[in-house]
C-alpha positions, 0 to 999 in steps of 0.5 A: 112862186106858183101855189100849189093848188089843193085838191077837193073832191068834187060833189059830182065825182062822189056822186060817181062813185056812190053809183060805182058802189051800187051793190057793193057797199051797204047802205048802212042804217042811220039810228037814233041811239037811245040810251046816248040820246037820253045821256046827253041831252041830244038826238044822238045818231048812229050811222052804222058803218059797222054793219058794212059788208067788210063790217067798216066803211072801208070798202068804199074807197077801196073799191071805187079806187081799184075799180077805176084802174084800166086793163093793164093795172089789173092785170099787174095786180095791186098791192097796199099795206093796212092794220085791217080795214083797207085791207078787208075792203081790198080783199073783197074788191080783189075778188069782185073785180078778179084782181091779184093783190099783195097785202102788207099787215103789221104784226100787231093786228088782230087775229080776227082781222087777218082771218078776215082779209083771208075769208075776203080776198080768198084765192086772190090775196096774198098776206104778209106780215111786216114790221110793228106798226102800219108804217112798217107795212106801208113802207115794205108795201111801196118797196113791193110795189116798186120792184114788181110794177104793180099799182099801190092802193093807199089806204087814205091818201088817194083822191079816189079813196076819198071820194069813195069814203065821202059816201058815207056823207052822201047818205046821211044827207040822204037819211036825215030828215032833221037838220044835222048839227054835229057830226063826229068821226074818228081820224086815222090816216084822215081818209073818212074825215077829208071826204065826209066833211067835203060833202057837208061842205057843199050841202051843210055848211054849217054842221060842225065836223068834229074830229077825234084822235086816240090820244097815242095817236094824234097825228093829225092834231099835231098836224094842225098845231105845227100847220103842216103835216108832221110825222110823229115820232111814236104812236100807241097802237092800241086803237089800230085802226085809227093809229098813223104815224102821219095823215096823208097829205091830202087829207091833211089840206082838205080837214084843214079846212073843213073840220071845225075841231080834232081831240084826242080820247084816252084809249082808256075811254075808249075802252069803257065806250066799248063795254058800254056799246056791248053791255048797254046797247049789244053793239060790238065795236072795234076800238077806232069804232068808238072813238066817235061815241067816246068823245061825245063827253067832252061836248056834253054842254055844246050838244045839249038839245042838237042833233048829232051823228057818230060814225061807227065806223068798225065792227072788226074787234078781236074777242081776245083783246077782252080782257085788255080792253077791260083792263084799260078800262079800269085803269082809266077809271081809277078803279084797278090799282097795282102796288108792290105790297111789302108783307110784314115779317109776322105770322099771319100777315098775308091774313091780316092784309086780306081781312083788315087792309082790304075793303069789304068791296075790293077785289084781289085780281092779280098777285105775285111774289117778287121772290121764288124762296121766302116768299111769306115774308117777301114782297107781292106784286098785287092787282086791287080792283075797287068798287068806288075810286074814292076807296083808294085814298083809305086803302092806301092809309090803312096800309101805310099804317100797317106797314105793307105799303111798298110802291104804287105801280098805276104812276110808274109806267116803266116799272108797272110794264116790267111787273105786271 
């Protein structure tokens, strides 16, 4: 029986689409990042895909694919499916190259993005919105793409794509001048981790490409564990530019044998390396752009005294999503907590849960009554954010104690969506 043989981007063929890139895509900066290099120990570098053109390193793969096709590919017009990215970096490629494109969105992709896609691609693109998840989009894409003979740009799982993406490796060779120990990227469908860890595979074979999931998404991980690519029965796409149900195929070979681990982030992390960004450094990432700097915790002892390079690799955040963000934050560091609070049929119990349950640092940031009549002597749905997550256990015995503990929401997942 024949083996089917695996496919690796050639140097020369990313070499060849660097210079196809000329004038297209930035040359974004490599910066060493202070406030990460002072908190762990390490030369942290940041290579600042963010402040691409399409504000992600998407547009490389998409334009070194659509740039290749020949006359009567472009005439047909393209088509392809994404959360955002991919499509901002097909967009903008349409235009450049005057080329018709249809693109797929799921619905939950920020507004912003989608704004975007539209300033991009301006008379060139058509949007439509289809289904709850990139795979919804992606297989309404290939139906379109089918029944009008247009070509398909995917958005990880073409070689031309990943030559594109393996730029990004290309210059941060380039940019160096220290010998690279780690480098962390984020996977989504695996685009950016199959190209980048190819070119340090021919030039730095013994940096060590690290791969990071959002935890509700760990399709390549589970990839890796099952050896096979597997196709994940439910995601959560919260980290949307880096949530797929399933890697593309040839990613999967090539990070098979390139990367030298994958982990998973909780998106709440995520979140808190998003504040973090901002409120320390002025930096405004999307969620798959701090995958990357999020996971650096979990490496803390192994990069002591390395030299380490984050991708980030989006800047396409949605300002509405701040409070979410926020939320997710807390909740993953212990400090914003729900219960079903069950006030004492007394006067002045709502008084007395305020001035002598509560600390004097706890804040009421949500409050709702379970019923519209009665509500005094009623149960409360209530939000407490707390200053130290060691103030939680002595919350929960005052309340006891006074008979106002009802439920603890933050460990009932089903009941805390229904309530809050």
């Amino acid at each position: 029986m024949q083996t089917k043989q695996i496919y690796f981007p050639s140097i020369e063929n990313i070499k060849k689409a660097a210079k196809n890139l000329e004038g297209v895509a930035y040359k974004t900066p490599l910066n060493q990042n202070s406030t990460f290099s002072k908190e762990f120990d390490a030369n942290v570098l940041f290579k600042r895909e963010d402040l691409q053109v399409v504000r992600s390193y998407k547009i490389r793969g998409a334009y070194n694919k659509m740039s290749s096709l020949n006359d009567d590919e472009k005439q047909r017009g393209i088509v392809c499916a994404s959360a955002g990215n991919h499509a901002q970096g097909v967009a903008l490629s349409c235009k450049l190259l005057q080329i018709k494109g249809t693109i797929f969105m799921p619905s939950p992709t920020p507004n912003q993005k989608i704004n975007q896609v539209k300033m991009f691609g301006e008379d060139f693109i058509e949007i439509i919105i289809e289904g709850d998840t990139f795979d919804d989009a992606f297989n309404a894409s290939k139906l379109e793409c089918d029944a009008k003979n247009k070509t398909f740009i995917h958005p990880f799982n073409d070689e031309k794509v990943i030559e594109g993406q393996a730029t990004v490796g290309l210059e941060i060779l380039e940019q160096s001048d220290v010998k690279i120990d780690y480098v962390f990227v984020a996977i989504g469908g695996g685009g950016l981790s199959a190209g980048l860890s190819s070119v340090f595979k021919y030039r730095s074979p013994e940096t060590k490409i690290i791969g990071i999931e959002p935890e509700g998404a760990p399709s390549m991980l589970t990839s890796f564990q099952n050896k096979k690519n597997t196709a994940l029965e439910t995601i959560d796409s919260f980290v949307d530019g880096a949530a797929v149900k399933k890697v593309g195929d040839l990613n999967f070979a090539i990070c098979q044998q390139n990367l030298q681990d994958i982990i998973t982030v909780p998106e709440g992390k995520v979140c808190q390396t998003i504040l973090d960004l901002y409120n320390k450094d002025a930096i405004v990432v999307e969620p798959a752009g701090a995958l990357s700097i999020a996971a650096l915790d979990f490496f803390a002892e192994e990069i002591k005294g390395k030299n380490v390079v984050c991708i980030v690799s989006g800047s396409n955040n949605d300002i509405t999503r701040t409070a979410e963000i926020k939320e997710r934050a807390l909740l993953y560091a212990n400090l914003k907590h729900y219960f079903i609070v069950k006030f004492p049929q007394r006067a002045g119990a709502l008084k007395e849960f305020v001035a002598e349950i509560l600390g004097p640092n706890d804040d009421i940031t949500h409050f709702e009554y379970t019923k519209k009549n009665n509500r005094a002597n009623g149960s409360a749905v209530v939000g407490l954010e707390l200053k130290l997550s060691t103030d939680l256990e002595p919350l929960i015995s005052r309340m006891k104690e006074r008979n106002f503990y009802g439920e603890y929401l933050n460990d009932k997942p089903d009941l805390f969506d229904f309530l809050v």
